[in-house]
C-alpha positions as CSV (number, residue, x, y, z in Angstrom):
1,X,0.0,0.0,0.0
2,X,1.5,3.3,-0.7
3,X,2.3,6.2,1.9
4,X,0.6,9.0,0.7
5,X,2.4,12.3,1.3
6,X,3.2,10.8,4.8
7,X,6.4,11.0,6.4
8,X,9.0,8.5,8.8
9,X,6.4,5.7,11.1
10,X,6.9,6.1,14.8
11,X,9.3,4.2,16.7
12,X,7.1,3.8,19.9
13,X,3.7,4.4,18.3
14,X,4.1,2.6,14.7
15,X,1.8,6.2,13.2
16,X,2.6,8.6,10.3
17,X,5.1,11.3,11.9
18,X,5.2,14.4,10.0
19,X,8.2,16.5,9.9
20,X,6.4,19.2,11.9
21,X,5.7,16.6,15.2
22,X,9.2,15.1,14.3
23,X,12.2,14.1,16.8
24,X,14.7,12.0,15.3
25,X,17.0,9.7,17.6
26,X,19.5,6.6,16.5
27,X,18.1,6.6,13.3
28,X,14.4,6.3,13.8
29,X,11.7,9.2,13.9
30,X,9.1,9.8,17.5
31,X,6.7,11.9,18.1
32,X,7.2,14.4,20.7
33,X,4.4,12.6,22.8
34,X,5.9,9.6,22.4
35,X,9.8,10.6,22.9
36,X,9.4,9.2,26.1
37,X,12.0,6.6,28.6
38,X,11.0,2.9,28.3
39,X,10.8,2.4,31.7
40,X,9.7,5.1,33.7
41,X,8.1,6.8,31.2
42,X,9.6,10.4,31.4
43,X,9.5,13.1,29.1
44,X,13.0,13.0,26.8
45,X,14.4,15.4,25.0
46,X,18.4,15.5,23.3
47,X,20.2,16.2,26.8
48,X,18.4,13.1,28.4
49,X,18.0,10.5,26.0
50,X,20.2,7.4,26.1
51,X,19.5,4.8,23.6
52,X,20.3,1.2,23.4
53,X,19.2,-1.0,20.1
54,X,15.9,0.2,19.5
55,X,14.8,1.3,22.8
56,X,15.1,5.0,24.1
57,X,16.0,5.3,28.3
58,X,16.7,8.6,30.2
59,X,20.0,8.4,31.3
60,X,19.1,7.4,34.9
61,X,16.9,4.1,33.6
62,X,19.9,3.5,31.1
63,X,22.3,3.0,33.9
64,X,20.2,0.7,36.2
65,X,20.3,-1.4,33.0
């Protein structure tokens, strides 16, 4: 099926993100809702993400790993 004027799909959420919503990190494209830790479910942005694979962690849940 094609992707009509849509842009990257979410890495948490699996939707359309449009370039206007977009944050990219390690290669794949969030939301801003859903740029979110893994685990604890806080609010990332460039200063606090940590990621490992295809999972995003604040850097506080990243080290307890």
């Amino acid at each position: 099926m094609p992707n009509w004027g849509g842009g990257a799909k979410c890495g948490a959420c699996e939707k359309t993100v449009y370039h206007a919503e977009e944050i990219q990190c390690n290669g794949r494209s969030f939301h801003k809702t859903c740029f979110h830790c893994m685990a604890c479910r806080k609010a990332l942005d460039s200063t606090t993400v940590a990621a490992h694979e295809s999972e995003i962690y604040c850097k506080v849940c990243y080290g307890r790993r």
